[in-house]
C-alpha positions as CSV (number, residue, x, y, z in Angstrom):
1,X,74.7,32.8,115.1
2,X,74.6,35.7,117.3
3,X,74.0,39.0,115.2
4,X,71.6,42.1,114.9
5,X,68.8,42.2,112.6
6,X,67.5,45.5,110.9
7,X,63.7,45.7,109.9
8,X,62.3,49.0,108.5
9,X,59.2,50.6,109.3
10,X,58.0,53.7,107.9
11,X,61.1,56.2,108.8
12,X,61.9,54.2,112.3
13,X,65.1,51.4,111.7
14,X,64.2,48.5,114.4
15,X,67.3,46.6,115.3
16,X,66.6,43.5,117.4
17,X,69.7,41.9,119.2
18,X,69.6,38.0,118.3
19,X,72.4,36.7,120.8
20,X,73.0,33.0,122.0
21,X,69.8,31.7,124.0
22,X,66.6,33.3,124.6
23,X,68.4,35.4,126.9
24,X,69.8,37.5,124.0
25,X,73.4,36.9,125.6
26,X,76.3,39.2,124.0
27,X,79.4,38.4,122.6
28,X,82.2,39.8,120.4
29,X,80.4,38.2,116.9
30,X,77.0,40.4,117.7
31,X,79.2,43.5,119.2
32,X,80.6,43.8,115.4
33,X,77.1,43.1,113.7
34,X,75.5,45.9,115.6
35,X,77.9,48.5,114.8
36,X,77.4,47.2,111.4
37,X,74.0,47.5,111.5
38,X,74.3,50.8,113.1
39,X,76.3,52.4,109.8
40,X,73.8,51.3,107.8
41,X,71.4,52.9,109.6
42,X,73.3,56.0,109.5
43,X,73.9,56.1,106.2
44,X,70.2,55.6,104.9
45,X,68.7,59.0,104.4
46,X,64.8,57.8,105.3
47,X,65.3,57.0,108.0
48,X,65.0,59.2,111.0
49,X,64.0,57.5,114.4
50,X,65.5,54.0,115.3
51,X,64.3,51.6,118.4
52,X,66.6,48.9,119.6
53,X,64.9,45.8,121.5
54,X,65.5,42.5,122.0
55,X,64.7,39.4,119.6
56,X,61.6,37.3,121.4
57,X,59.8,37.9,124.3
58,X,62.1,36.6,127.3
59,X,64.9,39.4,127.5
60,X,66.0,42.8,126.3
61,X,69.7,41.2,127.1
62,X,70.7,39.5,130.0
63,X,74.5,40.6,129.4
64,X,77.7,39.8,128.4
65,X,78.2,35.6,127.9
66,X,79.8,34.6,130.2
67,X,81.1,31.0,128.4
68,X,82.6,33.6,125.8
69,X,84.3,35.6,128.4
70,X,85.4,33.5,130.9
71,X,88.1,32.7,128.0
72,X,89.4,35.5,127.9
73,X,93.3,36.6,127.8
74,X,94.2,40.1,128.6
75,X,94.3,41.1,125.3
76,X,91.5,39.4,124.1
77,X,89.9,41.3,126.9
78,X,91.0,44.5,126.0
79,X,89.6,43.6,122.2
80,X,85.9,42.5,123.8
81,X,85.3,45.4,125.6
82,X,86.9,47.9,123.4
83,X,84.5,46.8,120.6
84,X,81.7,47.0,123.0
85,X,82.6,50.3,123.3
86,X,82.7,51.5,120.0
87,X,78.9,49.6,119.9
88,X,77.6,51.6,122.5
89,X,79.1,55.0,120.9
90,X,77.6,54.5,118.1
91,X,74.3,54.5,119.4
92,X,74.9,57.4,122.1
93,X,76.1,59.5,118.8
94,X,74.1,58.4,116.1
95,X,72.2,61.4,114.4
96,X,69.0,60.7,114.9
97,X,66.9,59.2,118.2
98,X,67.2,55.6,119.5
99,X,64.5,54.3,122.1
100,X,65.4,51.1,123.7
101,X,62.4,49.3,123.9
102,X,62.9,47.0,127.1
103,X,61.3,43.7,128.5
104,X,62.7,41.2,130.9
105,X,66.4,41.6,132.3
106,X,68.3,44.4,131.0
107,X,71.7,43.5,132.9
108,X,75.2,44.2,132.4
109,X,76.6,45.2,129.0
110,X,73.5,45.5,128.0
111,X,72.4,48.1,130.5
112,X,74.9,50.4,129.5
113,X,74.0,50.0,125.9
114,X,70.6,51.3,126.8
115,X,72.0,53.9,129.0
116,X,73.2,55.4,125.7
117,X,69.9,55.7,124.3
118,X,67.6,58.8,123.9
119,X,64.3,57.4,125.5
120,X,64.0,53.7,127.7
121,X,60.6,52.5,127.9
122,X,60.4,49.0,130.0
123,X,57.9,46.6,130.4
124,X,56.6,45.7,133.9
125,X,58.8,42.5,133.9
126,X,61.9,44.3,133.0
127,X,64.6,44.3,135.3
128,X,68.2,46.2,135.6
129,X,71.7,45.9,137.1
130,X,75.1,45.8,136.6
131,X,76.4,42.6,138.1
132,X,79.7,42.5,137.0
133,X,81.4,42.9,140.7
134,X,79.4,39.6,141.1
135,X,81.8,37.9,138.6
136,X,85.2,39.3,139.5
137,X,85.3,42.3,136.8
138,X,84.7,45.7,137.5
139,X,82.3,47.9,135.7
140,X,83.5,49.8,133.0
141,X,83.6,52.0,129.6
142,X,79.4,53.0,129.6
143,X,78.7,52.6,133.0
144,X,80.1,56.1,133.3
145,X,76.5,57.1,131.9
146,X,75.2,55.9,135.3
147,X,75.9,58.6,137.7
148,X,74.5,61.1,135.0
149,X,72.1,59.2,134.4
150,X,70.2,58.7,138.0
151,X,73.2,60.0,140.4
152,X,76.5,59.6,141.7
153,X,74.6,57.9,145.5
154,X,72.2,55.5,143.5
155,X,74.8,55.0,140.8
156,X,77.5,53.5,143.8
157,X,75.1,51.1,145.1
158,X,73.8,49.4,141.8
159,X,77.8,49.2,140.6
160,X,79.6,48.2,143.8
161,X,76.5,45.4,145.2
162,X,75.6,44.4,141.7
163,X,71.8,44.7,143.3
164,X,69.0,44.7,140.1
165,X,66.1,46.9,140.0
166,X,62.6,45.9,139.4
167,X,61.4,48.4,136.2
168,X,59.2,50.5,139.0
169,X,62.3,51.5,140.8
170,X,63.9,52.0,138.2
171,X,61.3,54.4,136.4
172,X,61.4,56.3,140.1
173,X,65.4,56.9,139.7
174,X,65.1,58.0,136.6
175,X,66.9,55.0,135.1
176,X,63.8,54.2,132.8
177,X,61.2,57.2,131.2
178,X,58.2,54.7,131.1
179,X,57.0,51.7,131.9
180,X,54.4,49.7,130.6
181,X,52.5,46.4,130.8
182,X,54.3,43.4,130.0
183,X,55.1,42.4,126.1
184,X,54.1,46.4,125.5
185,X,57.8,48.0,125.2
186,X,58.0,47.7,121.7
187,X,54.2,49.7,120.8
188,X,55.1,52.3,123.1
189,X,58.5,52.7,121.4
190,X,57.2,52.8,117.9
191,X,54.4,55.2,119.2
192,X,57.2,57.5,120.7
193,X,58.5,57.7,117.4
194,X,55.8,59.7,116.6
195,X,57.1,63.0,118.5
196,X,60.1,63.3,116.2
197,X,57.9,63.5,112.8
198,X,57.7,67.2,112.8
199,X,61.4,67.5,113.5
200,X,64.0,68.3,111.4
201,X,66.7,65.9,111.0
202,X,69.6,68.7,110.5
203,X,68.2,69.9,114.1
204,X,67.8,66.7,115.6
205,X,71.4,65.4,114.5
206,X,72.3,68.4,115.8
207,X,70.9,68.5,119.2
208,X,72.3,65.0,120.3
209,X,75.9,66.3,119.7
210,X,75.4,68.7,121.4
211,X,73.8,66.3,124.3
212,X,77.2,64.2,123.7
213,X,79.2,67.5,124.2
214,X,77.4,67.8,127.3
215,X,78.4,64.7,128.6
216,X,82.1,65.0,127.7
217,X,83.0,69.0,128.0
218,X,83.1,71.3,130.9
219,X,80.0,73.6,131.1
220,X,81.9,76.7,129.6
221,X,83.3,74.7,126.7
222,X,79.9,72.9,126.1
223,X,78.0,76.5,126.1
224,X,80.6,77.7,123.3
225,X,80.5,74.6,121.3
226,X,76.4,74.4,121.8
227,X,76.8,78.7,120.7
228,X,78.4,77.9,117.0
229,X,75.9,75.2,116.9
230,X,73.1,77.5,117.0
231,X,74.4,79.9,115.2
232,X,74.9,77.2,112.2
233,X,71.5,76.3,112.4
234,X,70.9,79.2,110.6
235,X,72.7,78.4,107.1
236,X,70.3,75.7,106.7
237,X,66.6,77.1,106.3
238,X,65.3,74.8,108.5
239,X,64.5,76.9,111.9
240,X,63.0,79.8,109.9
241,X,60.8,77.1,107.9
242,X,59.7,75.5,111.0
243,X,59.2,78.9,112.8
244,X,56.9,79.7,110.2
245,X,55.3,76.9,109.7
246,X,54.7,77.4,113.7
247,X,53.2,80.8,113.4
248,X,51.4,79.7,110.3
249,X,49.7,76.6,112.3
250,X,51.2,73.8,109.7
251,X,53.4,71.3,109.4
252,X,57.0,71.9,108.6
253,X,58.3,71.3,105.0
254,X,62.3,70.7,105.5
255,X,64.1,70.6,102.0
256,X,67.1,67.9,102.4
């Protein structure tokens, strides 16, 4: 059975994608588990980072399956991907930040399902593309992250060839933060998670909506939306705590 497990450690939620194979493949059953798994995670209180990875040690994901798909009517289709969609939103506007913890291929759905992550660390073995074009479909609903992501010139090859990218070219586009040596994605998540401790929550929910509004807006209506923001900040303690805890050379105490 195809599905998403949750596993908590300390403050950080690890969801590990358990699709058919070793190859982690996706399909509409684990689509619906991770958005499940996804509310839960937004609805506990303790917990504040989350790192997404893949179950075993083959494959982040090596995409959508293809025996699943091939099936497909057009409105089965438009189900598939649509709840693929509302997956992948969930992570790019949960409140708090999700590192994808990457090792072997990375292709596909699940590409864009990283591209909605905070911070992508990949092993040296990882590799990324979107090969859809290979298989008669074009590339769609999170892709769009792509040219934002590493640029409209790079973003036109990988989608119109279907090419892959070893995890060294795509740490030099920009498509990955760091890389590390193999089997080491999920350490140098869970040690990442580390820079968020002194953060508060309010703020860091905050910030990624406004990242989201940056995505979606135009500049002026993203600088007046990202205004109010700040200013809101203001009715909830927590910048003038963590200024003074700054001044005063301590941690931050945030009252919930």
């Amino acid at each position: 059975m195809s599905q998403v497990s949750t596993q908590l450690e300390g403050s950080t939620a690890i969801l590990s994608l358990e699709g058919r194979t070793d190859l982690n493949l996706l399909g509409l059953e684990l689509f619906q588990s991770l958005i499940d798994g996804l509310d839960e995670v937004a609805a506990d209180a303790n917990v504040t980072t989350v790192v997404l990875r893949g179950a075993g040690e083959r494959a982040f994901s090596s995409g959508v399956d293809l025996h699943e798909m091939r099936d497909l009517t057009p409105q089965s289709a438009e189900e598939f991907i649509r709840t693929l969609h509302r997956a992948i939103r969930k992570v790019l506007t949960l409140p708090m930040p999700v590192i994808a913890a990457i090792n072997g291929p990375c292709l596909g759905g699940a590409l864009e399902l990283v591209l909605a992550c905070d911070i992508r660390i990949a092993s040296e073995d990882a590799i990324f593309g979107l090969p859809e074009v290979l298989v008669g479909l074009p590339s769609v609903i999170e892709a769009s992250l792509l040219p934002k992501t590493i640029g409209l010139g790079r973003a036109r090859r990988l989608i119109m060839t279907g090419d892959s990218v070893t995890s060294q070219e795509a740490l030099d586009m920009g498509l990955v933060d760091q890389v590390v040596p193999k089997d080491g994605a999920h350490d140098a998540a869970m040690e990442t998670t580390q820079k968020f401790r002194n953060i508060s929550p309010k703020v860091m929910a905050a910030q990624k909506d406004i990242i989201v509004k940056w995505l979606e807006m135009g500049d002026e209506q993203a600088a007046e939306y990202s205004i109010k923001a700040f200013a809101l900040g203001f009715t909830t303690g927590h910048p003038q705590e963590a200024m003074t805890a700054f001044l005063e050379k301590r941690e931050p105490r945030f009252k919930t």
